[in-house]
N, C-alpha and C positions, 0 to 999 in steps of 0.2 A: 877907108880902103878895105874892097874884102878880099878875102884869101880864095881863090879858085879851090877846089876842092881836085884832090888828085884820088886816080883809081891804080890801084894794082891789082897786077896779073894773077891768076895762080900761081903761076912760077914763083912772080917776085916773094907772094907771101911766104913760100914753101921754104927758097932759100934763107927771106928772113927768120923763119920760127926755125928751121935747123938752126941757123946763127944764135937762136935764144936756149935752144937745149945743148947747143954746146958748151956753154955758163963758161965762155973766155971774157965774155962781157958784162956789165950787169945790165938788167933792163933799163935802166935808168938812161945807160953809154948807148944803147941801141937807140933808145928812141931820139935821143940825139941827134945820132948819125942818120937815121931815116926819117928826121921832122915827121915821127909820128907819136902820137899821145899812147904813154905808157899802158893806158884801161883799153886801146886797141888791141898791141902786141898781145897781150894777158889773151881776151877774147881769142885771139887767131891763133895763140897756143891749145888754150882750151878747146877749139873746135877741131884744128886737126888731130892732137891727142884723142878726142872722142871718135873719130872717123878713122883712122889708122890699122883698125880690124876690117874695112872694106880690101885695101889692099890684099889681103889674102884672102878673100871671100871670092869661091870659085864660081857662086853663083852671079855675082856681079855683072852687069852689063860693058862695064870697060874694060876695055883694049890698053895695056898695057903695051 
């Protein structure tokens, strides 16, 4: 049997990686609760932390 593979949202990611810098959890308890593989969450921390200086970049093209 295989597994369908599932996609998330921006959002969904957004509020999980808040969920992972709030450290109520450990990443271990998250990827649990979100049947996702721990070397994901890591990655989806690392990219939003790396992109987090767009949001106040005035030159930016999004519409906040």
């Amino acid at each position: 049997m295989s597994r369908k593979r599932r996609t998330w949202t921006p959002q969904e990611k957004v509020e999980i990686v808040l969920e992972i810098l709030r450290e109520e959890n450990t990443l271990s308890e998250l990827s649990r609760k979100y049947e996702i593989a721990q070397p994901i969450l890591s990655r989806w921390k690392i990219e939003f932390l790396s992109n987090m200086s767009v949001v106040f970049d005035k030159k930016a093209s999004c519409i906040i």
